[in-house]
C-alpha positions in Angstrom: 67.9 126.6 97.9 67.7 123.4 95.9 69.0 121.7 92.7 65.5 120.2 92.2 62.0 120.4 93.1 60.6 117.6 95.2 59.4 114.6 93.1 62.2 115.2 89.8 64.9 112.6 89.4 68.4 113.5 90.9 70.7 115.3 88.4 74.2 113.6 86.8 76.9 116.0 87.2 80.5 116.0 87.7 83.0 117.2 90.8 86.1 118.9 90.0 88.6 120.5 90.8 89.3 124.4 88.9 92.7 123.8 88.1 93.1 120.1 87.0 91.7 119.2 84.2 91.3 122.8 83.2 87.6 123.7 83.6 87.3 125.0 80.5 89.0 122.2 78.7 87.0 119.3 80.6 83.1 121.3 79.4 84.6 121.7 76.2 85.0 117.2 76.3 81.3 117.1 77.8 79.5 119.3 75.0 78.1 116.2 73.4 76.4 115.0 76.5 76.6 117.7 79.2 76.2 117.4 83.2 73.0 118.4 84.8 75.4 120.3 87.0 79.3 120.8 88.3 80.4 120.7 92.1 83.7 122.7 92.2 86.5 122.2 94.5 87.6 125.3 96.8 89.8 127.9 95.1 90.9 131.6 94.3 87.5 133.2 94.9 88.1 135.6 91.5 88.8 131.8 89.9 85.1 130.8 91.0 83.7 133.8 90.2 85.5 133.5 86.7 84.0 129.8 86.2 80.4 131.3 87.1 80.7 133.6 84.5 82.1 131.7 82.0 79.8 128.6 82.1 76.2 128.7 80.7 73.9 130.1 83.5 71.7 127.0 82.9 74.1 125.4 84.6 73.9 124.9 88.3 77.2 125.2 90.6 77.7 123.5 93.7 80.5 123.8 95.8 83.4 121.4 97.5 84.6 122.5 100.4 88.2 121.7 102.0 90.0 122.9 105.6 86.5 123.1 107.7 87.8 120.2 110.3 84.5 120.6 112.0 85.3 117.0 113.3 88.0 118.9 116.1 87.1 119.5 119.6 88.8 123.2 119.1 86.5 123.8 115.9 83.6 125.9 117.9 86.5 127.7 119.6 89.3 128.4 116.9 89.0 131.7 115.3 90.6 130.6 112.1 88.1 128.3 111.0 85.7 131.5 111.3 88.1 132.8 109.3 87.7 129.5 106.8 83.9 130.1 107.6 84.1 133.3 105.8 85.8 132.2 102.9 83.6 129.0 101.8 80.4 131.4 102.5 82.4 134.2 99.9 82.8 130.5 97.8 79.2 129.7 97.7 78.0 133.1 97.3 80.6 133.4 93.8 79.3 130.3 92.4 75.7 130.9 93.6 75.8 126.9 95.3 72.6 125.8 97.2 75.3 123.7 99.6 78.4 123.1 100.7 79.9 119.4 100.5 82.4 118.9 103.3 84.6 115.4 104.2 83.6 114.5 107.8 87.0 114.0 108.3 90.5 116.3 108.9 94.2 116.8 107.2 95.1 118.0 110.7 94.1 116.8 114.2 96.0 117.4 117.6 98.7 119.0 116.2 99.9 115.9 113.5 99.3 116.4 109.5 98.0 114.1 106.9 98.6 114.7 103.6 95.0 112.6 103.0 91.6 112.7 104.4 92.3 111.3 107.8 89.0 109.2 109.0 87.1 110.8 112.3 86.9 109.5 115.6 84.3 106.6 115.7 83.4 106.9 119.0 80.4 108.3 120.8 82.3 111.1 122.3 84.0 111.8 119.0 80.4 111.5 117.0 79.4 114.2 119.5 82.1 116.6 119.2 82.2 116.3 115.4 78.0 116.9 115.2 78.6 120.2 117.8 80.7 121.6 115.1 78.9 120.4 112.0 76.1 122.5 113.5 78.0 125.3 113.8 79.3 125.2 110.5 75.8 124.9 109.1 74.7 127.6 111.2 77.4 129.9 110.1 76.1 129.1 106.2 72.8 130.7 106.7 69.5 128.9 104.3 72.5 127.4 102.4 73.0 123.2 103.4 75.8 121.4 104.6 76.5 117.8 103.8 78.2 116.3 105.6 80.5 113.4 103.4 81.3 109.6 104.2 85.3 109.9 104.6 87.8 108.1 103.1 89.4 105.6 105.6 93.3 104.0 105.1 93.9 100.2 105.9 93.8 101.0 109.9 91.2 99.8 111.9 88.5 102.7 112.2 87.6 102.5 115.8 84.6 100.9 117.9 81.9 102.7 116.0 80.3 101.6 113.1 79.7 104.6 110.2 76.2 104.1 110.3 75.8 104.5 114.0 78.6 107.4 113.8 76.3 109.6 111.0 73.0 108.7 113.0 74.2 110.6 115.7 76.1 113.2 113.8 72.7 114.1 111.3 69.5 113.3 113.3 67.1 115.9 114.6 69.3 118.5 112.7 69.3 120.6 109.8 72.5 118.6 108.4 72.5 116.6 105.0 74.9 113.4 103.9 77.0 113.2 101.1 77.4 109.6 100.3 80.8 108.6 98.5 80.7 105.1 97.3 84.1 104.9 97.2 84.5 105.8 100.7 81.9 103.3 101.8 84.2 100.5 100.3 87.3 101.8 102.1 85.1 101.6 105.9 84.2 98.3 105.1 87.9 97.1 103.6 89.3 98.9 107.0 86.3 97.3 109.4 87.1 93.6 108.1 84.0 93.5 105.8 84.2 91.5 102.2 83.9 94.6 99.6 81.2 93.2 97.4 78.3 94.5 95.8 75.7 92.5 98.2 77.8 93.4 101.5 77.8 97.0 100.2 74.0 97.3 99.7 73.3 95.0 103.0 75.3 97.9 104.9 73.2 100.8 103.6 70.4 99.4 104.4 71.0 100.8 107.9 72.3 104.0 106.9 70.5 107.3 107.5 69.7 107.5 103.6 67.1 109.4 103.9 69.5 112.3 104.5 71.4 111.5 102.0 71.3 115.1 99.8 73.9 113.7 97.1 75.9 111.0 96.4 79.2 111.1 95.1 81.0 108.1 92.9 85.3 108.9 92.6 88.2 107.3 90.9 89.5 104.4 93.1 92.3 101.2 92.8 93.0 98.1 94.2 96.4 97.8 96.4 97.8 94.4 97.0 99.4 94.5 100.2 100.0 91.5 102.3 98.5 89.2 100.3 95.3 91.2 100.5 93.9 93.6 97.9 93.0 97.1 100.0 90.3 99.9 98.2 92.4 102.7 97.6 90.3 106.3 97.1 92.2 108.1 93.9 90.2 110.3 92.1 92.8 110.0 89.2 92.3 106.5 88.4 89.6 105.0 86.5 86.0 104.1 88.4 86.3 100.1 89.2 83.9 97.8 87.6 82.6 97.6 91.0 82.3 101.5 91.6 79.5 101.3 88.5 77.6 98.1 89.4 76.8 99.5 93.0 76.0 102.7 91.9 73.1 100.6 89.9 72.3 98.9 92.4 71.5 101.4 95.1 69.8 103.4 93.0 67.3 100.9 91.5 67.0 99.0 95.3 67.2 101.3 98.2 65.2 104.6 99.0 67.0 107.8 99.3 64.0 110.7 99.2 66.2 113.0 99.7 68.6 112.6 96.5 69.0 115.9 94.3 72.5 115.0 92.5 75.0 112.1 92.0 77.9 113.1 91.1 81.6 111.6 89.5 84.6 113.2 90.8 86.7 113.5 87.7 89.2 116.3 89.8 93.1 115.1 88.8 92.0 113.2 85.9 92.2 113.8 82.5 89.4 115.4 80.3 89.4 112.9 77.9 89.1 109.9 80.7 86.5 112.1 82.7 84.1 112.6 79.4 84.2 108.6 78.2 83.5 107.8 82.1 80.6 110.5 82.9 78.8 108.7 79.3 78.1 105.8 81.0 77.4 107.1 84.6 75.1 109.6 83.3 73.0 106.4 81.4 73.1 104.6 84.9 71.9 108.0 86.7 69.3 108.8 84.1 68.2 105.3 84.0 68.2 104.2 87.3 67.9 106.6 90.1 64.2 107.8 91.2 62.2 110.9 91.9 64.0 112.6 94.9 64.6 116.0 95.9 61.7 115.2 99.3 62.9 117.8 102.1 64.5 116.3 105.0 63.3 115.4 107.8 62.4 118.1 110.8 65.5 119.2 112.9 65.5 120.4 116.4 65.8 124.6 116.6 68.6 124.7 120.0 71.0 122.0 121.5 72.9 122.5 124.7 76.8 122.6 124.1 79.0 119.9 124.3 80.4 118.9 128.3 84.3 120.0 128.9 84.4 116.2 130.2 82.9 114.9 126.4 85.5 117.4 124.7 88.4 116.2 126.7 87.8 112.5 125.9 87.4 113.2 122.5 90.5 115.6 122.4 92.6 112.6 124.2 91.6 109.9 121.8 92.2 111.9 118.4 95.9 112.6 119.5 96.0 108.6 120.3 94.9 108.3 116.9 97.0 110.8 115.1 100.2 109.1 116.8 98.4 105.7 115.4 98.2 106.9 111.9 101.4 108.4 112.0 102.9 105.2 112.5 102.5 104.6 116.4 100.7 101.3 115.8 101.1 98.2 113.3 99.0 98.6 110.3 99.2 98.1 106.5 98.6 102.1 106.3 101.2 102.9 108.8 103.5 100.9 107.0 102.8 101.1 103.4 100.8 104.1 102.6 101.8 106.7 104.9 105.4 107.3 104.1 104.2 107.2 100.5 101.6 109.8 101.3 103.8 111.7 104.1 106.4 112.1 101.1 104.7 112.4 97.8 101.3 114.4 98.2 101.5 118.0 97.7 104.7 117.1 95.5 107.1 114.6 95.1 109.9 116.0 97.9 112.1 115.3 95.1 110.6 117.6 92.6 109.9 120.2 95.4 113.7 120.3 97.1 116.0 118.8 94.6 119.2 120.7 95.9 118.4 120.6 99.5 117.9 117.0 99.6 121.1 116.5 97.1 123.0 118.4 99.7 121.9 116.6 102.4 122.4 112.8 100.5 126.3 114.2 99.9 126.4 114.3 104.2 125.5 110.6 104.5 121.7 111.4 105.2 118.8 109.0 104.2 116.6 111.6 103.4 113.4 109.6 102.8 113.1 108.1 105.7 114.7 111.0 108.0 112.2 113.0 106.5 108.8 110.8 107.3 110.0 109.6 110.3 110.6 113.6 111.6 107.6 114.4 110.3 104.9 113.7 113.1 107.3 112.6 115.5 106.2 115.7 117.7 102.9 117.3 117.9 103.4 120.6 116.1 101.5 124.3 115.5 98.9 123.6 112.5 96.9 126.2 110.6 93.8 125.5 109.7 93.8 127.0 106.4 97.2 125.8 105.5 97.6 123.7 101.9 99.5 120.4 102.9 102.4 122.0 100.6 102.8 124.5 102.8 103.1 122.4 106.0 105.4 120.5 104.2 107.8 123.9 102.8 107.4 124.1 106.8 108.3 121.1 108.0 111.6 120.9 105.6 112.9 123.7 107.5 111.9 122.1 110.9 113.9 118.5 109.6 116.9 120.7 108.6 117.0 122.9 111.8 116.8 118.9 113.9 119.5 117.4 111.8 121.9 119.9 112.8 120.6 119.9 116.5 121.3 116.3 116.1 124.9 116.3 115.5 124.5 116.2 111.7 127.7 117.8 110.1 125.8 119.8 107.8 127.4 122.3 105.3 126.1 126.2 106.0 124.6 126.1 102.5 121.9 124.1 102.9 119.7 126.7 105.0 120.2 129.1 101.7 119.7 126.7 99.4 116.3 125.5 101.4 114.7 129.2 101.6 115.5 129.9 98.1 113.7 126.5 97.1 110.9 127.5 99.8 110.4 131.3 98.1 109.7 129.5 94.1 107.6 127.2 96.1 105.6 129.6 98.2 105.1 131.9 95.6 103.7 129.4 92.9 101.5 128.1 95.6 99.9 131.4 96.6 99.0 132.3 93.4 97.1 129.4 92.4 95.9 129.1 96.4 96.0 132.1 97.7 93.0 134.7 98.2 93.9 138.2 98.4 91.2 140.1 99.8 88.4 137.8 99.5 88.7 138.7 95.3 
């Protein structure tokens, strides 16, 4: 399955999400100048077979998937990501997508939760461990491909590895593809001490396995001053930098990627009228730029042995040393800037999401900010692989309230009733726009 035959130019499309901007609402900004195809974010499986239907059949549809931590020693082993398995393959099949794009990178790892992309062990025994289940995912998706995606990575140091060492080992002599976010690529070399410029950018690729690289991907991004240094921020709702534009150029006109079949811009959480003025020039700097791809990639062996219980363990031993890094463990700019930020705000503002119960527990003398991020990771805790990050956190409110009062917190009986009923609107609103009921 393919977007292209061998030799065309790569397509312009757009990735987004079902929900926000409305899919119909963002096609209906494009009809002047339309994308040579849409990736779509995982959702209701009726929602994606609704978008199939409703958009011209011309129209290829890839697919964007989410809670596949293929990255985790427990991946090849934990039944509920063959459950996950399942439902990107009913995903694909409803949008009729030749692939599955997939971050190389986890929400969830050792039993700590990020509301973000947290980045993967680099490593060799974490490269290992991550390609053992990358395989298995591919596997598991029959003739359809897998690409793999450069992750997003905070202002923490990444680890020993470089990227480009980490996805040689991860994609060679397999069947696996690369998605290449830009974007991404600026945040490794922010977080690895590299200057983020256009030249240092391109120098890097060089040595990247480009000619796996299946599609690349260009998202919303902004500059945070902190410290007296400006850090690369991935944020698919703000504008694409100056910078974001120019080194999309620039690789495509300069380096070699045989492979290409579609560049994309994520537009998911931005407006429709913001996505449409943005994809007119990216589209020109596709169309104008990029060269005949679409090449098949290079042979892959048929059969690997499985990964050594010594390798696993290594691997399982540093990722909980990093969780308890990211969750503030060690002294970075993104343990102490950006993650109570994230820890409170993503998945909703805790504000919006518990107004009484955290009004209740203010009136007790509680500092409910930072009681709330420091409880959060504090302890390694049960995590579901399939679990929205507003559910952990519905979860986790409960958990805070049940170690206040274990604590000695004089708290008044009402704020158990007042957090369930606040729970039930949540949980509700979430399933329904979340949720897949029998696979329909």
């Amino acid at each position: 399955m393919s977007l292209i035959s061998p030799g065309e130019r790569p397509l312009a499309g757009l990735s987004t999400d079902l929900y926000f901007p409305p899919l119909s609402e963002l096609w209906e900004s494009l009809s002047a100048y339309p994308p040579g195809y849409l990736e779509i974010f995982r959702g209701r499986t009726l929602d994606l077979h609704e978008a199939r239907k409703n958009l011209p059949k011309a129209i290829p549809l890839t697919y964007h998937g989410d809670c596949l931590w293929y990255t985790q020693p427990d991946y090849t082993t934990n039944p509920a990501f063959r459950a996950e398995e399942e439902r990107a393959i009913r995903h694909m099949e409803a949008l009729k997508s030749p692939w599955m794009i997939h971050e190389c990178a986890q929400k969830s790892m050792e039993g700590f939760d990020f509301g973000l992309y947290a980045p993967p062990l680099l490593s060799p025994e974490g490269a290992v461990v991550a390609r053992e289940g990358a395989m298995l995912l591919a596997q598991a998706l029959g003739d359809r491909l897998l690409l793999v995606e450069t992750p997003p990575f905070p202002p923490h140091p990444p680890g020993g590895m470089d990227l480009r060492s980490f996805f040689r080992v991860l994609t060679e002599d397999s069947p696996l593809a690369v998605g290449l976010d830009l974007g991404h690529c600026l945040t490794f070399l922010a977080a690895s001490g590299y200057s983020v410029n256009i030249e240092t950018a391109l120098e890097w690729l060089e040595d990247f396995p480009l000619d796996r690289v299946v599609e690349i991907h260009v998202g919303g991004m902004h500059f945070l001053p902190i410290e007296g240094r400006s850090w690369p921020i991935d944020d698919h709702a703000s504008p694409l930098p100056e910078i974001l534009f120019e080194l999309l150029e620039q690789l495509l006109s300069r380096l070699p990627l045989p492979a290409l079949q579609g560049v994309a811009l994520e537009v998911d959480n931005k407006e429709s009228r913001i996505a449409a003025e943005e994809f007119f020039r990216f589209r020109t700097i596709v169309d104008t730029h990029s060269q005949p791809g679409g090449h098949p990639l290079p042979s892959a062996r048929r059969s690997e042995c499985g990964v050594p219980m010594t390798v696993r363990d290594i691997a399982r031993s540093q990722y909980a040393h990093l969780a308890r890094e990211l969750s503030g463990g060690s002294d970075s700019p993104y343990s102490r800037f950006l993650y109570p930020k994230e820890i409170w705000e993503f998945g909703g503002q805790m504000e919006d999401l518990f107004p009484e119960t955290l009004s209740t527990l203010s009136q007790t003398g509680v500092d409910v900010q930072k009681s709330f991020v420091n409880f959060f990771n504090q302890t390694p805790h049960e995590s579901c692989p399939g679990q929205d990050f507003l559910e952990i956190k519905i979860r986790r409110t409960g958990d805070w309230i049940d170690h206040l009062a274990n604590s000695g917190h004089n708290l008044p009986p009402s704020v158990r009733d007042i957090h369930h009923r606040e729970a039930r609107i949540l949980l509700h609103a979430q399933h329904l726009y979340n949720g897949d009921p029998h696979g329909t």
